[in-house]
C-alpha positions in Angstrom: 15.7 -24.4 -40.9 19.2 -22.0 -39.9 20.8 -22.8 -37.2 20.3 -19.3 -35.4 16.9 -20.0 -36.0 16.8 -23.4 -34.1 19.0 -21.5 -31.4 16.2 -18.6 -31.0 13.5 -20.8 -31.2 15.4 -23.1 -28.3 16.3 -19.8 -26.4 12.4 -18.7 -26.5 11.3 -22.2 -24.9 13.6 -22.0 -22.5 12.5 -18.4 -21.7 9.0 -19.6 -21.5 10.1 -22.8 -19.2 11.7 -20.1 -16.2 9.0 -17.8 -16.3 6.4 -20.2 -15.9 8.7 -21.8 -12.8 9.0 -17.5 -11.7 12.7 -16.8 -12.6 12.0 -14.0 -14.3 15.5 -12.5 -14.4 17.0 -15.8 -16.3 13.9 -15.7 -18.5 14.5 -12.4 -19.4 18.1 -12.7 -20.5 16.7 -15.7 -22.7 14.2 -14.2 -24.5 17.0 -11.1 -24.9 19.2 -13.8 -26.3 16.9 -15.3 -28.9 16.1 -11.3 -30.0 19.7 -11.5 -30.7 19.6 -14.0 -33.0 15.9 -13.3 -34.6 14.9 -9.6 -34.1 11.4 -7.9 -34.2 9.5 -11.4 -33.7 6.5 -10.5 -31.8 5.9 -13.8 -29.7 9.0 -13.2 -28.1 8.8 -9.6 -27.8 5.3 -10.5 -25.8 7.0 -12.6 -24.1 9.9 -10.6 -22.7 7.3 -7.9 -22.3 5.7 -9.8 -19.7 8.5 -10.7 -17.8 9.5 -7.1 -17.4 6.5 -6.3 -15.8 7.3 -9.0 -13.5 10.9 -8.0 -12.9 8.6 -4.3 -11.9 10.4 -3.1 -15.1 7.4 -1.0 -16.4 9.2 1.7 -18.9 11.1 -1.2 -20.1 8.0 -3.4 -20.9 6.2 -0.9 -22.5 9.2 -0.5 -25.2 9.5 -4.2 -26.7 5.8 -3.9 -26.2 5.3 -1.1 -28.7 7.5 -3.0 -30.8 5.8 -6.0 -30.7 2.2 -4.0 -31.5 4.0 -2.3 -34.3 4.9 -5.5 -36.2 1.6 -7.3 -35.2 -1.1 -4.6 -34.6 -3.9 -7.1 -33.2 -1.4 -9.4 -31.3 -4.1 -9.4 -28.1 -1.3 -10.6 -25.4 1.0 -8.2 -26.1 -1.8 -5.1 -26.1 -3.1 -7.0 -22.7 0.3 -6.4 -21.0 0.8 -2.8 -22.6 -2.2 -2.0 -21.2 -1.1 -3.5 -17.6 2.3 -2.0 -18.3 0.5 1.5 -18.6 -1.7 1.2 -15.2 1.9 0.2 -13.6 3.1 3.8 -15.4 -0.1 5.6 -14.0 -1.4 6.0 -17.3 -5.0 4.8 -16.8 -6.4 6.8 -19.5 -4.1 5.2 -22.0 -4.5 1.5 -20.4 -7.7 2.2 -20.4 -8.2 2.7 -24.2 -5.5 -0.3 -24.9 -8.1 -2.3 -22.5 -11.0 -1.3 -24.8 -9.5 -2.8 -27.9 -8.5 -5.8 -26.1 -12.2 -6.5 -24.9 -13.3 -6.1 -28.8 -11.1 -8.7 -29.7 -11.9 -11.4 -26.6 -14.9 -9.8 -25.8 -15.7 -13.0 -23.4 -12.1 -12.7 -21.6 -13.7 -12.3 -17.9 -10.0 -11.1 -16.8 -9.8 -8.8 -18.9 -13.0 -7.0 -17.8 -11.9 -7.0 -14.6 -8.7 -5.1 -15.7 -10.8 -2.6 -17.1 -12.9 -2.2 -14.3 -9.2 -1.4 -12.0 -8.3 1.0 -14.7 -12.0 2.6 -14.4 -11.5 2.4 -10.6 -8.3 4.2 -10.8 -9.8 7.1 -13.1 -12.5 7.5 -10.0 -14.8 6.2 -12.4 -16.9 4.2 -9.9 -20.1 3.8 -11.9 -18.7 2.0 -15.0 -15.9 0.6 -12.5 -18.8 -1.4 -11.1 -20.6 -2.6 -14.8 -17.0 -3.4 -15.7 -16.5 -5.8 -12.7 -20.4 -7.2 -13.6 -19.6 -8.0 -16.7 -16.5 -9.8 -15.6 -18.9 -11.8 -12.9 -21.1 -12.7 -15.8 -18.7 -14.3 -18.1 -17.0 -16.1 -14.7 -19.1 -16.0 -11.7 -16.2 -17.4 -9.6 -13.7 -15.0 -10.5 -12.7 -14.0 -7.1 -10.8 -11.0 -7.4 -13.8 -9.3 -9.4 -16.1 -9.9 -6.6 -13.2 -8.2 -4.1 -13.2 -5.3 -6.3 -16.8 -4.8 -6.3 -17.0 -4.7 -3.3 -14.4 -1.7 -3.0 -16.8 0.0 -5.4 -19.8 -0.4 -3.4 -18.1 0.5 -0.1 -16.8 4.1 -2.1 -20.2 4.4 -3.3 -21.9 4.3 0.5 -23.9 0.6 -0.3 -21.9 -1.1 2.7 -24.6 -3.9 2.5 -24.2 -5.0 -0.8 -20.3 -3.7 -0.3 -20.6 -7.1 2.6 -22.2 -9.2 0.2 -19.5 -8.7 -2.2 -16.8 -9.4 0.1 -18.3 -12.7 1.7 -18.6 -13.8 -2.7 -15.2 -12.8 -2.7 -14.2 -15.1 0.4 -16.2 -18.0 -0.8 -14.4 -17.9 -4.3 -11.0 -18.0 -2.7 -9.4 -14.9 -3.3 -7.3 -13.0 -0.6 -9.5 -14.6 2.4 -7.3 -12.9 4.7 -8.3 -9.4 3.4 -11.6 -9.6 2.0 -12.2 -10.4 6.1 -10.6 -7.4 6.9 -12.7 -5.5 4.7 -15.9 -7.4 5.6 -15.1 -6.4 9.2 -14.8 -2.6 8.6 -18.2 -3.0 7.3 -20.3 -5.2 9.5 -18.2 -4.5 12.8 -17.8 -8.4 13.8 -14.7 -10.3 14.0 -12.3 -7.3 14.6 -8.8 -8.3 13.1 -5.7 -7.0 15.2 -4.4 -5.0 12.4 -4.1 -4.9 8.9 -2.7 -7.3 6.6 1.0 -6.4 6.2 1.4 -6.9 2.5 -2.2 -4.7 1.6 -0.2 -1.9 3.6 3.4 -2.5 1.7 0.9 -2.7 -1.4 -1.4 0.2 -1.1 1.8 2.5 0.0 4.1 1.3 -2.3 1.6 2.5 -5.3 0.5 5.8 -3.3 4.2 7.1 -3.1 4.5 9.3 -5.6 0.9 11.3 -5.0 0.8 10.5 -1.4 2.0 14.4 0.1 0.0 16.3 -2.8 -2.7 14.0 -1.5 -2.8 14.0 2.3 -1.9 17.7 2.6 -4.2 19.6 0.1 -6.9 16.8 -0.5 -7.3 15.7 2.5 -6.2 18.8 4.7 -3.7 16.2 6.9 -2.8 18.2 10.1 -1.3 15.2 12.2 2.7 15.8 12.1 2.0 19.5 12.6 0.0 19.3 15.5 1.9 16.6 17.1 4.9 18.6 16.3 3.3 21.8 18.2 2.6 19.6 21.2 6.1 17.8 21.4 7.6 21.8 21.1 5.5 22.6 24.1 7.7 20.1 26.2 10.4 22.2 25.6 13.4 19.9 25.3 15.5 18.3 22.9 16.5 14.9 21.9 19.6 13.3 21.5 18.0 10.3 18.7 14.6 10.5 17.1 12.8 7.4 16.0 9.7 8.2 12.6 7.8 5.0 13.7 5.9 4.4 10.0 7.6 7.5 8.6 6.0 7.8 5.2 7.5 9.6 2.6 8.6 11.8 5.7 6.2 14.7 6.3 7.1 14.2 10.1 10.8 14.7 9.2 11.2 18.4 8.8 8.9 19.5 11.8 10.5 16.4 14.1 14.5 17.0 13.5 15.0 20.1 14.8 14.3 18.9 18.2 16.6 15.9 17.9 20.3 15.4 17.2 19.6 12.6 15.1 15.9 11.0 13.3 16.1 7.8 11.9 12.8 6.2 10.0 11.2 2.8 9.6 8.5 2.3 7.3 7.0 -1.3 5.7 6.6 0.0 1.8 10.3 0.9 0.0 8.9 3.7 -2.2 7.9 5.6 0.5 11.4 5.6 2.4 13.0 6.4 -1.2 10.7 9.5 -0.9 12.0 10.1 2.8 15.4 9.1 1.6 15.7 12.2 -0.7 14.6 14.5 2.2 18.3 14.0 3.1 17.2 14.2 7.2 17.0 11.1 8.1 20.2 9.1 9.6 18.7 6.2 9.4 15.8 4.4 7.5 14.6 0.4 7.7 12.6 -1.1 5.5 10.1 -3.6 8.2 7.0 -3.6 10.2 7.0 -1.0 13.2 6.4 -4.1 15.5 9.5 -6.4 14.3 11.4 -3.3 13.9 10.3 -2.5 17.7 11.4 -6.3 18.9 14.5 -6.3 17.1 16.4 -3.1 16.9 19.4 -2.5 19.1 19.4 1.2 18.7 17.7 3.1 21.7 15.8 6.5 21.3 14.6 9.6 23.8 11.9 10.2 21.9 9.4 7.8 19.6 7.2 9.8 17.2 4.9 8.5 15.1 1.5 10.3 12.9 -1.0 8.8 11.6 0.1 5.3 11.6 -2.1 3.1 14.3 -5.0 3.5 12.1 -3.5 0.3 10.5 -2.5 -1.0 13.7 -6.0 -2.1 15.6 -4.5 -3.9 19.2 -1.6 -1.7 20.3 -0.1 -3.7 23.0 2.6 -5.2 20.9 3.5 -1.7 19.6 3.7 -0.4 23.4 5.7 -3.1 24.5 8.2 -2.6 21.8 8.3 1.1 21.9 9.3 0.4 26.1 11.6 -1.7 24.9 13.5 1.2 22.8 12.7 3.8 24.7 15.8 5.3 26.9 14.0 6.3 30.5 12.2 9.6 30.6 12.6 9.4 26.6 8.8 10.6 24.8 6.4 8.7 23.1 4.1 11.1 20.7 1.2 9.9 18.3 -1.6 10.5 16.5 -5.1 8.3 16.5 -8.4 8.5 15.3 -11.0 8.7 18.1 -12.8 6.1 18.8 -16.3 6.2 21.6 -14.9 5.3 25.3 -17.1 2.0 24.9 -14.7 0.0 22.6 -10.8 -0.5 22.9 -10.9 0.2 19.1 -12.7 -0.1 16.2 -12.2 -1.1 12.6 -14.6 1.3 10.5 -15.7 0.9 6.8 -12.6 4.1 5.5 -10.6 0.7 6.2 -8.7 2.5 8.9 -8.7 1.8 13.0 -9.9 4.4 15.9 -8.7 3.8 19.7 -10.4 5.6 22.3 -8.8 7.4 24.9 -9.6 5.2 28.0 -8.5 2.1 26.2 -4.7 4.5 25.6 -4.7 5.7 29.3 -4.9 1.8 30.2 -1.7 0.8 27.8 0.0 4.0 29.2 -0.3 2.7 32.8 0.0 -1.4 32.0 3.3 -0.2 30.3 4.6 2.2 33.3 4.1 5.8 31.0 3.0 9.3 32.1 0.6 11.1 30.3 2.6 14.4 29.3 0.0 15.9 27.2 -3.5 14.8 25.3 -5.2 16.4 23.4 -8.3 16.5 20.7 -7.8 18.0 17.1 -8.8 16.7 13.6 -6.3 14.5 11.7 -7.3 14.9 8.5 -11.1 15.3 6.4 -12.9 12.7 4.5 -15.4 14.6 1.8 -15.0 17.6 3.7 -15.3 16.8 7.1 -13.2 16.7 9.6 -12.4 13.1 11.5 -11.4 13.7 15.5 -8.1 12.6 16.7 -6.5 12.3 19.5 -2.9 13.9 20.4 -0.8 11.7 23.0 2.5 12.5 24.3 4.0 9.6 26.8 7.2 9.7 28.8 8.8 6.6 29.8 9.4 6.0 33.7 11.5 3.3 35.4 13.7 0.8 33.2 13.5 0.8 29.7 
């Protein structure tokens, strides 16, 4: 045995040894190091494929992957991770198809099913989405995550009650208990959590980035920052700093900043400020949850705007009390909500998003010493064609900020 051999082959275990313990950056200069010595072979190619898609280095995985496919055409690991390295890419057709020859050679891999069924749920492709995930539950009945993802299907496909079911299987199995009770609660209306789980929002933003404007706007028909920019324009003033409160990929930005000398942004997922970022508007843009940014920043504002956002934000008292904590006096407050009936503070409804009703935001409005400057009922956005009432609030601060 060569001595660059044994130094590869020590290089590889080592490689193997940090990933398993998560350093995934020292593990992938290892397995680098023993390609150096032994090029092309295919374990470690897997290998450092895999750790790339944990380093979020998708176009890079998918390279040493192809290589590793092209030396060893039925190596099932390395195909498994192209395929997960192509959902990453938004290829779902293609992951789907590497998926498909996976399952013919570990036809009893439950994991793998699932996978598939994401893939199929991806491609709107709820029917076989849904025989995917039951095939997965077959093979492992306790498979958490595949009950979870059923459930999603169900709830798309209008069977809330067996949508429940799911997610209750889901709890009991262990996965996510956290979020599978938020998403039991939009559906039976019990429990009602505060707000939603921070890191589903960071997740499902973070992977809507890049089709989230071509979405909301021509899709879904999203009027929110233009109607809340039509009201702020009928106070007829200006502002000397602007505060996006959950600013997206900044659709606000345009129709906010000529009203203020300065806009800055906060927003909890980091693919969606690089998409404000580029906008070139912003002075300012933090990566944190509206509330901690609220509680922590020193910078003060004459107006807070924010559209669309409290429909992941269920109790609003910590938001008021942090936006009167930033607010300069007689500074603005403007935002959009889904309407909610008078009879509930708010509600948590099976779209996964929150309505407030309008008594429960006069309370906060008074409780927090604000004047109603304008309200006002329009549609945010449609869902299948209808349109979903919202409410229009613009607050002004009195008093001591």
């Amino acid at each position: 045995m060569s001595e660059s051999f044994e130094r590869a082959r020590d290089l590889f275990i080592d490689g193997v040894r940090l990933h398993e313990a998560g350093r995934f950056a020292e593990a992938e200069r290892q397995f680098e190091a023993s390609l150096a010595l032994l090029p092309g072979r295919p374990s470690t190619l897997a290998n450092l494929g895999a750790t790339r898609l944990k380093l979020g280095k998708a176009q890079e995985a998918l390279q040493v992957l192809d290589q590793a496919l092209t030396r060893e055409a039925d190596a099932v690991d390395a195909l498994q991770h192209r395929a997960l390295a192509l959902g990453m890419l938004g290829r779902h057709e293609d992951a789907l198809a590497d998926w498909s020859r996976v399952l013919a050679l570990r036809p009893a891999d439950a994991k793998a099913w699932l996978l598939q069924g994401e893939s199929l749920q991806e491609l709107e492709r709820l029917e076989a989405a849904l025989a995917s995930y039951d095939t997965a539950l077959a093979r492992d009945p306790a498979l958490g995550q595949a009950w979870s993802r059923r459930g999603g299907v169900l709830k798309d496909l209008g069977r809330f009650e067996q949508a429940a079911a799911a997610f209750q299987q889901a709890i009991d199995h262990g996965d996510a208990p956290e979020l599978n009770r938020y998403f039991l609660a939009s559906l039976n209306g019990r429990e009602q959590p505060a707000r939603t789980p921070l890191r589903y929002v960071e997740f499902l933003f973070d992977g809507y980035a890049d089709k989230f404007d071509e979405h909301l706007v021509q899709v879904l028909n999203y009027q929110a920052p233009r109607v809340l920019a039509a009201q702020l324009a009928s106070l007829g003033r200006t502002f000397s700093r602007a505060l996006d409160l959950g600013c997206g990929t900044g659709l606000c930005a345009a129709l906010v900043k000529p009203l203020a000398d300065v806009l800055d942004g906060v927003d909890l997922s980091a693919n969606m400020l690089a998409k404000a970022a580029s906008l070139g508007l912003y002075e300012g843009l933090v990566q944190d949850d509206i509330v901690h940014c609220l509680e922590t920043t020193r910078q003060r504002y004459e107006l807070v705007v924010s559209a669309d956002v409290f429909i992941y934000v269920g109790a609003l008292e910590d938001v008021f009390d942090g936006v009167s904590r930033v607010l300069e006096p007689g500074g603005s407050f403007c935002f959009s909500v889904e309407l909610a009936p008078d009879d509930r503070d708010f509600v948590l409804r099976p779209s996964q998003r929150y309505a407030h009703s309008e008594r429960y935001l006069r309370a906060l409005a008074l409780r927090h010493g604000f004047e109603i400057q304008a309200i006002s009922r329009a549609p945010i956005r449609e869902d299948q064609r209808e349109p979903i009432p919202g409410l229009y609030v613009c607050l002004q601060a009195v008093g001591t900020a």
